[in-house]
N, C-alpha and C positions, 0 to 999 in steps of 0.2 A: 331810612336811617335819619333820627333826629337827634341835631346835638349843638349843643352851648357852643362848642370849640370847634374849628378847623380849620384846614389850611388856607392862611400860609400861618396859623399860628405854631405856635413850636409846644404841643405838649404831645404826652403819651395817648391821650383821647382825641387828636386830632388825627395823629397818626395809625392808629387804631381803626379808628373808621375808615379813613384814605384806602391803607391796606385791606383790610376785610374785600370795601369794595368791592374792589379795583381783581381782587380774586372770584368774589360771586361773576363778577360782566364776563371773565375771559373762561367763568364755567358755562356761559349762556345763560345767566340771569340779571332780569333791570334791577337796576338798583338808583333811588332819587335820592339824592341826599339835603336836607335841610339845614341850615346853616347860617350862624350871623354874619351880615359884612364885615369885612377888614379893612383899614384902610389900606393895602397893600395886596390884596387881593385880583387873581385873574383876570382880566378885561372879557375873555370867553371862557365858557365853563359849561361841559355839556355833564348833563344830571345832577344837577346842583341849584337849590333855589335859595338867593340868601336875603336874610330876615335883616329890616333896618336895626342897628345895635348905637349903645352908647360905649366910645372908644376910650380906651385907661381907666374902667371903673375902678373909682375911691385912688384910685396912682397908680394902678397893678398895670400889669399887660394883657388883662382879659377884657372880651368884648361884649358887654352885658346886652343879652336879645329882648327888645320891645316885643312881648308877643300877641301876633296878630293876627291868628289863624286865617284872616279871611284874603289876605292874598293867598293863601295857596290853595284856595278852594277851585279855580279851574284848572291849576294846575294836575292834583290831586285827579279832577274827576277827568281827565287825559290819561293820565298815569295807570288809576285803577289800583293800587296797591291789594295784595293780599295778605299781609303784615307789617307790622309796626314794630319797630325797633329801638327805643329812645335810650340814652344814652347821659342824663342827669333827671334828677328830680322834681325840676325845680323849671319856672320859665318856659324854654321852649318842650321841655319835660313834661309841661302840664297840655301842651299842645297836644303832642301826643298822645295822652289822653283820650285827648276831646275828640281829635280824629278814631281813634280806636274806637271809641263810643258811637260815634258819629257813622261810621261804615260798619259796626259791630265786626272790626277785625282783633284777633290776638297780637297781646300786646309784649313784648321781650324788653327787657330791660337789663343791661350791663351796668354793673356798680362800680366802675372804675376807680372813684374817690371819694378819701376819707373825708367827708365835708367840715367834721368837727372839729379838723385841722384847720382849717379857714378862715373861724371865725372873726379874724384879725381884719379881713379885708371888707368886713360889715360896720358900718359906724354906730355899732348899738355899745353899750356898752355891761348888758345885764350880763353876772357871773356865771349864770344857768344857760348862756347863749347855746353851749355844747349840746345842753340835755336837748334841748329845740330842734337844733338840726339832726338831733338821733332820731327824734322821735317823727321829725318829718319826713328824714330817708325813711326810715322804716315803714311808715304809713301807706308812702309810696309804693316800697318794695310788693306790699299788699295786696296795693291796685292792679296789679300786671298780673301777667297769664305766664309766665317763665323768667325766671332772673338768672342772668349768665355772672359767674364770679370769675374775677380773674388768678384766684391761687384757693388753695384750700382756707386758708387762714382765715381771707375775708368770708366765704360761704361758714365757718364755724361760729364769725362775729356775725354776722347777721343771725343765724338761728339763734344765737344768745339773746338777742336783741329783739327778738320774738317773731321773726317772718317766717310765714309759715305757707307762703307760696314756693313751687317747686323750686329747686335750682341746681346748676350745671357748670361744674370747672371746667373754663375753657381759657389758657390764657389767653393774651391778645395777641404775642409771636411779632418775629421781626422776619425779615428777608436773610435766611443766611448765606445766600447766594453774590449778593452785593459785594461781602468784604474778602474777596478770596484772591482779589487781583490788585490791591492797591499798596503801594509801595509809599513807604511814610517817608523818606529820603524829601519831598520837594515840600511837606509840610514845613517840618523843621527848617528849611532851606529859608523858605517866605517868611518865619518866624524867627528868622537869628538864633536860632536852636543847633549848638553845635550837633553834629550825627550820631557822638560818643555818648554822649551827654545821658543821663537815666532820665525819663520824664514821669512823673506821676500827675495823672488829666482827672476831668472832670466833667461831665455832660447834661446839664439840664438849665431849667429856669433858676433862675438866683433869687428866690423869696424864703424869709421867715422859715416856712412851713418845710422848706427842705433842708434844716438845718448846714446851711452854708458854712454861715461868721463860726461854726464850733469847728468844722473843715479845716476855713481857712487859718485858723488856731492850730492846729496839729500838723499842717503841712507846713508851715513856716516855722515852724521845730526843728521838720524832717529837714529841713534846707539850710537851718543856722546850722547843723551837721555835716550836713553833706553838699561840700562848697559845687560838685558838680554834674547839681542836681534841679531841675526846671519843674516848673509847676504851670500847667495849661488847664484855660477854663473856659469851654466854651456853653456859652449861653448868656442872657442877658435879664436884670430884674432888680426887682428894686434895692435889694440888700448886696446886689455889686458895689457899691461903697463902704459900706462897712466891712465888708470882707478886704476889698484895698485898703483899708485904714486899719485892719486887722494885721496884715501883710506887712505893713510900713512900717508897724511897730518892734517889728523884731528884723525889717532891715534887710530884708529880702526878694523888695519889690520888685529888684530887678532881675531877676530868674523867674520870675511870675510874665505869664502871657494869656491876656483878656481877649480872645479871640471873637467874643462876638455871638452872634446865637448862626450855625452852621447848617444848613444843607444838604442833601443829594452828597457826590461825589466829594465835595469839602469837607463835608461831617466823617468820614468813610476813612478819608485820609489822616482825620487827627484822631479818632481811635489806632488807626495803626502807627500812630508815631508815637503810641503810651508805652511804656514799659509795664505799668498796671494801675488800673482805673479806682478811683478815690470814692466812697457814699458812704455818706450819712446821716441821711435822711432814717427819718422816724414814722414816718406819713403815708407810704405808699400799701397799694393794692398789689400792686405787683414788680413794679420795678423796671420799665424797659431797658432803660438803658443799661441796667447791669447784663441784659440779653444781649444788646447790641456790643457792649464791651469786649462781651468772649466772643461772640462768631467772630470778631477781627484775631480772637485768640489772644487777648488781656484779660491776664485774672487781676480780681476785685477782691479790694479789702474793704470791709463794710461792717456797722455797728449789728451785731447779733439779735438783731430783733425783726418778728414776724412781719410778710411774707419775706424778706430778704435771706432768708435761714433756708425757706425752699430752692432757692438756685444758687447758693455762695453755701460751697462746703469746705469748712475748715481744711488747710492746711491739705484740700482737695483741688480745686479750681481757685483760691481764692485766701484769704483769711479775715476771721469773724473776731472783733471787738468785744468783749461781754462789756465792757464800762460803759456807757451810752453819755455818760456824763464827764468823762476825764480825757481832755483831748490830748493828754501825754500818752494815755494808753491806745490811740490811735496811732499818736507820732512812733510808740517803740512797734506796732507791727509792721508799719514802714519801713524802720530800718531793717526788724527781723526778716522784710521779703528781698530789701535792697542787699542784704546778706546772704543770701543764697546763691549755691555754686548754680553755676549756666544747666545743669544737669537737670538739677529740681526745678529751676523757673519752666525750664521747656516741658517736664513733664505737666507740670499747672498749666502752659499754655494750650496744651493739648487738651487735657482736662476742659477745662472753657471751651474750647472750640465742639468736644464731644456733646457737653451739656447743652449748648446753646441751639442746636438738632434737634432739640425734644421739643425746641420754642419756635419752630418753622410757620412764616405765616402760612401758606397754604395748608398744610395740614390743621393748624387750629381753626382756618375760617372753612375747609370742609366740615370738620367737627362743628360750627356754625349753622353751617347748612343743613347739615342731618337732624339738630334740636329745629331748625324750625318746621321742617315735615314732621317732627314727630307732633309741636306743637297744632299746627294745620291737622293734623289727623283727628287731633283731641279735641278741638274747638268743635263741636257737634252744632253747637249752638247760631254758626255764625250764620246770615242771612243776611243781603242787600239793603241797604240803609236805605229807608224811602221819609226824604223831611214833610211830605205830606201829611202821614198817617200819625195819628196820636201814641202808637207805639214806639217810634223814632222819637218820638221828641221828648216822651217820659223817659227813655233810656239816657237821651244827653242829659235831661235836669237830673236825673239818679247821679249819672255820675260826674256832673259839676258839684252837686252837693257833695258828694264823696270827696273829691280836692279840698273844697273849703273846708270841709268836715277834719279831714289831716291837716291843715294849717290851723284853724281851732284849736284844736289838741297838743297839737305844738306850741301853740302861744301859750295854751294852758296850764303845759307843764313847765317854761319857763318860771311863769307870773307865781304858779305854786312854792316852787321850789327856793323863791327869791327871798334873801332874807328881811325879815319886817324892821 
């Protein structure tokens, strides 16, 4: 398993892999994970090798991997891997690669994220930057032997987008087993959150790309209305300012609680002290945390747009936004859910919790396991890499030129596209 992100960082792709794991080992399978240093990271760490990185790239919370295939070469050849799994495009993405090439193993790739949402945390500043990163995921998607998507949505954008290697909806799933016992009474307690009180929460990174600052606009609506009513945010990013200075504009900073980026059993607890969970993000592949919202059994009001339409069913578990752009029309289905008799909330609670079952991790990382026998079946081709022979080493230059050859093409279609 190769990937940009992981623990202790706080996203969906970090967590993603963590889980999977952590189900392949306790099925009886090894699993190595590759991965960049954190500064906050494990002192021990069994099956985990991590890659020197550069820490807060351009100010963000991401830890950009130097990559350097050749420390893990004796690790690797301990290991023995008989597939490859990588997890971004790009970086240690190309590693991947080069190892798959390198042992002539199949290579699986999850597309977790929209990259061309991003392009903010790159200091380029060409208008075409978007069309670039389209055309370099996609290139990549290419290079691989199975692409796993995490909703249907994304597997229909990438056929659009012209990939034409196989692929397989599996989402990434959460544990729904974790939030069945936790009593939100001692969150609120630690947080000066009366117990009455209605709370409407919020769970992710605080950047740009998740549209936050349009959030914290329409819940501080929701609360110049309804004097008793609390707004909790847990996560941490760079657009937690703006969103404060969003807050303060209309005066209700102090019903606002910035709890921090949460945890295991902490995290567990401030889902179940929501009354119903806030997104509005535009960006996602799949959306965990709208997952992890309902197994606590909080329905989600959320902007109506794709994949978030696949697990948020109107006025079903949840309620859906058509405006994407008018945070009054978020603020009035706020009210319209803080209006509802106990009768209707509970059955949407239920609802969420039902829905949330379908996103079980175990069962999606068995549906894992199964594409990659199927993939191991079909590789007919693969044979023991030997760097002696002149056919091991024509196959690495094939496909290094293949990498360059997709970054090429991508630069191409920027520099094309750029107005003269």
């Amino acid at each position: 398993m190769i990937t940009n992100t992981y623990l202790p960082h706080v996203s969906g792709v970090a967590q993603s892999v963590a889980r999977f794991s952590d189900v392949y080992r306790k099925s009886g399978h090894e699993t190595l994970i590759v991965a960049p240093t954190y500064e906050e990271q494990p002192v021990h760490e069994e099956n985990v090798i991590r890659i020197p990185a550069v820490q807060h790239f351009n100010g963000s919370d991401l830890s950009v991997v130097l990559p350097v295939p050749r420390l893990l070469k004796n690790t690797l050849h301990q290991f023995s891997p008989e597939l490859i799994h990588s997890h971004h495009p790009f970086l240690l993405g190309d590693t991947a690669l080069r190892i798959a090439a390198a042992r002539s193993l199949p290579l699986v790739y999850t597309y977790h994220t929209m990259y061309e949402q991003y392009t903010h945390y790159v200091p380029v500043h060409a208008r075409n930057l978007a069309n670039a990163v389209i055309k370099l995921t996609t290139g990549y998607a290419n290079l691989c032997d199975h692409l796993i998507a995490p909703s249907n949505h994304v597997m229909r954008l990438l056929r659009d987008r012209g990939v034409n290697t196989p692929i397989t909806v599996i989402p990434t799933g959460v544990d729904t087993k974790q939030y069945t016992e936790n009593d939100h009474k001692d969150f609120r307690a630690q947080h000066h959150i009366p117990q009455e009180a209605f709370v409407a929460g919020h769970v992710g990174r605080l950047a740009p790309e998740k549209n936050v600052v349009f959030l914290a606009k329409a819940v501080a609506q929701f609360l110049q209305e309804y004097r008793d009513s609390y707004f909790v945010v847990a996560g941490q990013g760079a657009a937690q300012a703006e969103m404060q200075q969003a807050l303060r504009a209309y005066n209700v900073d102090a019903r606002v609680r910035f709890v921090g980026a949460l945890h295991a059993t902490e995290l567990m607890a401030a889902y179940t002290a929501f009354d119903v969970f806030c997104f509005a993000s535009k960006s996602e592949t799949q959306g965990m945390v709208l997952i992890e919202a309902m197994t606590a059994g909080v329905p989600v009001i959320a902007l109506n747009v794709p994949p978030v339409d696949e697990v948020v069913q109107d006025a079903h578990n949840g309620l859906l936004v058509d405006n994407a752009s008018a945070p009054h029309e978020f603020t009035a289905a706020l009210m319209k859910f803080r209006s509802l008799v106990p009768e209707r909330r509970k059955h949407m609670q239920f609802a969420a919790r039902e829905t949330a079952q379908q996103f079980d991790t175990r069962h999606c990382a068995m549906r894992a396991l199964s594409l990659y026998e199927t993939v191991l079946d079909s590789n007919v081709t693969r044979n023991e890499f030997d760097e002696t022979t002149w056919t091991g080493l024509l196959h690495v230059i094939s496909e290094e030129w293949k990498i360059w050859a997709n970054r090429m093409a991508a630069a191409a279609e920027a520099v094309a596209k750029e107005p003269q």
